[in-house]
C-alpha positions in Angstrom: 104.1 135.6 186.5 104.9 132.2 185.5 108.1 130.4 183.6 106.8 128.0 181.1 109.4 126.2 178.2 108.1 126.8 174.6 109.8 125.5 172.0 113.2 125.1 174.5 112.9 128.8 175.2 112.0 130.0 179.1 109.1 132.8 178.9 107.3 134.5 181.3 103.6 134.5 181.1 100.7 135.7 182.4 99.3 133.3 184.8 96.7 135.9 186.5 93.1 136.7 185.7 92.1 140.7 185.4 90.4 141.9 188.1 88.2 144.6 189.3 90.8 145.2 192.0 94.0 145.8 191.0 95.7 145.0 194.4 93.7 141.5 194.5 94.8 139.8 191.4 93.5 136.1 191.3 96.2 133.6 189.7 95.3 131.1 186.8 96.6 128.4 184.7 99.0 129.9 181.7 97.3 130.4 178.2 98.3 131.8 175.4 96.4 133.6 172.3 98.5 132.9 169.2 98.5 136.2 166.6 99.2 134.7 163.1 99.9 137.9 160.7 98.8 136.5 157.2 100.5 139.2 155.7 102.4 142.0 156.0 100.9 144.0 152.9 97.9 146.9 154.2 96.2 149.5 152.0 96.2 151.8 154.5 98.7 154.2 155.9 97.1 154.9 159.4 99.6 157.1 161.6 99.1 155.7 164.8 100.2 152.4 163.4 102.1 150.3 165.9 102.8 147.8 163.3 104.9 149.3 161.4 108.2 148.5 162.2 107.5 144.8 162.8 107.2 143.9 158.8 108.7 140.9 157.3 107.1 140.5 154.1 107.9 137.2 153.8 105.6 134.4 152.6 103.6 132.1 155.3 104.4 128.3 155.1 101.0 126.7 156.4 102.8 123.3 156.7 105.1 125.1 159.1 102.0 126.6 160.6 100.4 123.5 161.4 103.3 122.1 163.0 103.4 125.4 165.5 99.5 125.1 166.1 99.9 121.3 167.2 102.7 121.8 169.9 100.9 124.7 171.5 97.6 122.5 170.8 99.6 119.6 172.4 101.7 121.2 175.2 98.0 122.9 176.5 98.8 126.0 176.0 96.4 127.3 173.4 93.1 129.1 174.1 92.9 131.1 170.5 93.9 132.4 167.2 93.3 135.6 166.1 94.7 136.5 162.0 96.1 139.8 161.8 98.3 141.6 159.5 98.9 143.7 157.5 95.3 143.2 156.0 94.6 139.7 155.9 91.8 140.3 153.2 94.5 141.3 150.7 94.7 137.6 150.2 91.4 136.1 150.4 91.7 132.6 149.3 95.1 132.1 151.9 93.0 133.4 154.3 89.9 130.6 153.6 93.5 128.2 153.3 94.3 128.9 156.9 90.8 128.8 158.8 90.6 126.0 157.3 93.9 124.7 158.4 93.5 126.1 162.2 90.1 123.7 162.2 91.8 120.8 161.1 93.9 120.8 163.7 91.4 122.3 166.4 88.3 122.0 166.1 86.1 124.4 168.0 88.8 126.9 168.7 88.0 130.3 168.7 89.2 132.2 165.9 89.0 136.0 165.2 89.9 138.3 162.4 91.2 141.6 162.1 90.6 143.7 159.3 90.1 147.7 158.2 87.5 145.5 156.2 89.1 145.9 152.7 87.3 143.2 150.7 85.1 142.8 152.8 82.3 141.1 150.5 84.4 138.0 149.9 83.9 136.7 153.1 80.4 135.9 151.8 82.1 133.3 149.8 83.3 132.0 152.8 81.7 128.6 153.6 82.7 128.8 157.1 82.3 132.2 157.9 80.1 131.9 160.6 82.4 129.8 162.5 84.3 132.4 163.1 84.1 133.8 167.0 84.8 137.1 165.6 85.5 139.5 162.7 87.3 142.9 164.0 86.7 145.8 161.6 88.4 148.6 162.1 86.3 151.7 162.3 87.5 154.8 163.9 84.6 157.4 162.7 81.1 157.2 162.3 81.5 159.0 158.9 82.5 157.4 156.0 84.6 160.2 154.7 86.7 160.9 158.2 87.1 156.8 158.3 88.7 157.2 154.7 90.8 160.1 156.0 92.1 158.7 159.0 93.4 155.5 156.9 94.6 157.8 154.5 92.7 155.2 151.9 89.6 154.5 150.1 90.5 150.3 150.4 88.2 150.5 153.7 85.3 149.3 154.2 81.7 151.2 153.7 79.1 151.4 156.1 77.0 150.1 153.3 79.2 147.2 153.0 79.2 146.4 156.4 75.7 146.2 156.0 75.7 144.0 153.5 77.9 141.4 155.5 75.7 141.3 158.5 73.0 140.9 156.7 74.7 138.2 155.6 75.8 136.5 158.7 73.6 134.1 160.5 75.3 135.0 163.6 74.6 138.9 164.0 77.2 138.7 166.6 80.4 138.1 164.5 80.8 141.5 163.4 82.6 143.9 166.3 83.6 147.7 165.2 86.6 148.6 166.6 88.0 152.1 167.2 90.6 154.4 168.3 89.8 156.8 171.0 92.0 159.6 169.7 92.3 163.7 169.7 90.8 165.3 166.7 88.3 162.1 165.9 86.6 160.5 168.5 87.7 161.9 171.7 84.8 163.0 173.8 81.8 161.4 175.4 79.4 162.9 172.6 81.7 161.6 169.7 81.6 157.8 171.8 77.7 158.0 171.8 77.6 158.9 167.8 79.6 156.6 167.7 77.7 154.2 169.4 74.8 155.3 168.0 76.0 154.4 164.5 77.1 150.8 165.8 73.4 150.4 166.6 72.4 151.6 163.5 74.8 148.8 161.5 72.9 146.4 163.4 75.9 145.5 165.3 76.2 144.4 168.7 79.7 145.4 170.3 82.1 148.8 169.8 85.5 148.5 170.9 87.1 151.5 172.0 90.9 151.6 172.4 93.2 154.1 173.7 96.5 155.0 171.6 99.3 153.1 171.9 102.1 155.4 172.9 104.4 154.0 170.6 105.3 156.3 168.0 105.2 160.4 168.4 102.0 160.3 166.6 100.3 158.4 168.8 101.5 160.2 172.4 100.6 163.7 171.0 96.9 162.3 170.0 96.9 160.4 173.4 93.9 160.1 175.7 93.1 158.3 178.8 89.8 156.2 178.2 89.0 156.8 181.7 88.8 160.6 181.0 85.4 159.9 179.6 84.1 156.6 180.7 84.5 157.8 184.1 81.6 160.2 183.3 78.9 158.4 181.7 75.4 159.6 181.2 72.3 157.5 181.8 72.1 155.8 178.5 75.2 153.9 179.9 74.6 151.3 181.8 78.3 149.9 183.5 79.3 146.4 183.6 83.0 146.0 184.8 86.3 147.8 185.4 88.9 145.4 185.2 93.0 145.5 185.6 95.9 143.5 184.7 98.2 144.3 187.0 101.4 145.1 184.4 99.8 145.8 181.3 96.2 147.1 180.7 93.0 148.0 181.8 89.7 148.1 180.7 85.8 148.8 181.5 83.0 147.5 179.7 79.0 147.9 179.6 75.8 148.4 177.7 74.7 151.4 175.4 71.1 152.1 175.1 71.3 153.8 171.2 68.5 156.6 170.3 66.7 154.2 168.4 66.5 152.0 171.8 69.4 150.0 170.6 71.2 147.8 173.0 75.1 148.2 171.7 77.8 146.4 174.3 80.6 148.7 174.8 84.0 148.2 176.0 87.2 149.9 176.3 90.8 149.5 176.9 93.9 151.2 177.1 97.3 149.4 176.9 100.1 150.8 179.8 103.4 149.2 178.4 104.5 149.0 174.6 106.5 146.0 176.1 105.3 144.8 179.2 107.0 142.1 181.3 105.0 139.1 181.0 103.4 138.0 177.9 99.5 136.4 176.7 100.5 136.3 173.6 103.0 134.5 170.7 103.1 136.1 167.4 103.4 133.9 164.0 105.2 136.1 161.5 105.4 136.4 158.0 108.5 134.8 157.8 107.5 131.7 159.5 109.1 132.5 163.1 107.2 132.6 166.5 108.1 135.5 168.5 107.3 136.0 172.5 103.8 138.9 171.7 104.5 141.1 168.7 108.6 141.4 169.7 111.9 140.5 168.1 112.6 138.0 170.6 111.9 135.1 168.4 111.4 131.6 169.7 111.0 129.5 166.5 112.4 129.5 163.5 
């Protein structure tokens, strides 16, 4: 851990790589990934929801914004952006604002999105769409219907519209599905592969796989260990990496050879602390404050 001054405020950040040994952690230089939540409105109602008691609702000020961007741009600091909500498609043409903002003031960063992939169709009218590193949908079920059910909406996106939008792209490797590994959904080695399976099928190259996190009651009684079943993969699996960080997570990742010989990279993670002691992260909110990750302790305002 390393003491760096943001914004006159001491914070402790991660200054370590992950590592496929967790007793042999190798340091680095201090980065941080910037989370700017667009908004704090969503469509959906998902119980395992770990945002929920972190809403503002207020209304972003991108000339405040821009400010923010250029001292972490400026103090070296800043290795990307990912826009997160709330459902940062409920506001389409702020969210074309902003990327375009972000790129004014760094060019070439890496930029990802978040979304359950309500609206998804108007990123085609998104001129720089395929500048984007990476847009997250949220899919936790290979079935539309169970997708709908676990959101507890029909604002979600299709697998026909998911279609449509990588059809669109001209980088087939924007799109990543991500989704929870959870009891009752997907929670065993057959339901990953189906899982998988459908990912292939979409024409998409990555699945994300994420462990609960134990957060709300919800979340701890639907709780399972990704390594219960990653540790027993089949031979369509072929392993790439098992890698720690030594306070707050882990992960493994690979390659998924699909029944239609579909190659689908895999990862998967699980987060160990809801608030772990060392941050990678600072969180722009809604109201225009910068918080140390997605906590209250708030070092702009």
């Amino acid at each position: 851990m390393k003491i760096i001054n943001i914004f006159g405020n001491d914070v402790i950040v991660r200054d370590h790589l992950c590592s496929s040994n967790p007793n042999d952690i190798v340091s680095s230089k201090p980065s941080l990934r910037l989370y700017i939540k667009l908004t704090d409105s969503c469509k959906a109602n998902c119980s395992f929801c770990a945002n929920r008691e972190s809403r503002d609702f207020g209304e972003l000020d991108l000339k405040k914004l821009e400010y923010v961007i250029s001292y972490l741009k400026d103090n070296n600091i800043l290795h990307g952006i990912s826009i997160t909500g709330g459902e940062p498609m409920t506001n389409p043409s702020k969210l074309y604002d902003l990327l375009s903002l972000i790129w004014k003031v760094c060019p070439g960063i890496e930029v990802a999105i978040s979304t359950s992939g309500y609206n998804l169709k108007m990123f085609l009218q998104f001129d720089n769409v395929n500048n984007l590193e990476s847009i997250h949908i949220s899919r936790h079920h290979y079935d539309d219907s169970v997708n709908r059910e676990i959101f507890k909406t029909n604002d979600i996106a299709s697998t026909s519209e998911i279609l449509y939008l990588q059809d669109f792209l001209e980088d087939k490797k924007i799109i990543n599905i991500n989704t929870m590994v959870m009891k009752g959904y997907i929670d065993s080695l057959e339901e990953i592969k189906k899982m998988l399976n459908y990912v292939g099928d979409l024409g998409v190259y990555k699945n994300g796989f994420v462990s609960l996190m134990k957060c709300n009651q919800y979340s701890i009684d639907h709780f399972i260990n990704f390594n219960d079943i990653f540790n027993h993969l089949d031979s369509n699996f072929f392993n790439g990496h098992h890698f720690y960080n030594k306070y707050f997570c882990e992960c493994v990742d690979g390659v998924y050879l699909t029944y239609n010989k579909k190659l689908v990279e895999y990862y998967a993670r699980m987060v160990k602390e809801c608030k772990p002691c060392e941050t990678s992260s600072l969180v722009y909110t809604t109201d225009n404050k910068v918080t140390e990750g997605f906590s209250d302790k708030v070092l702009f305002k």
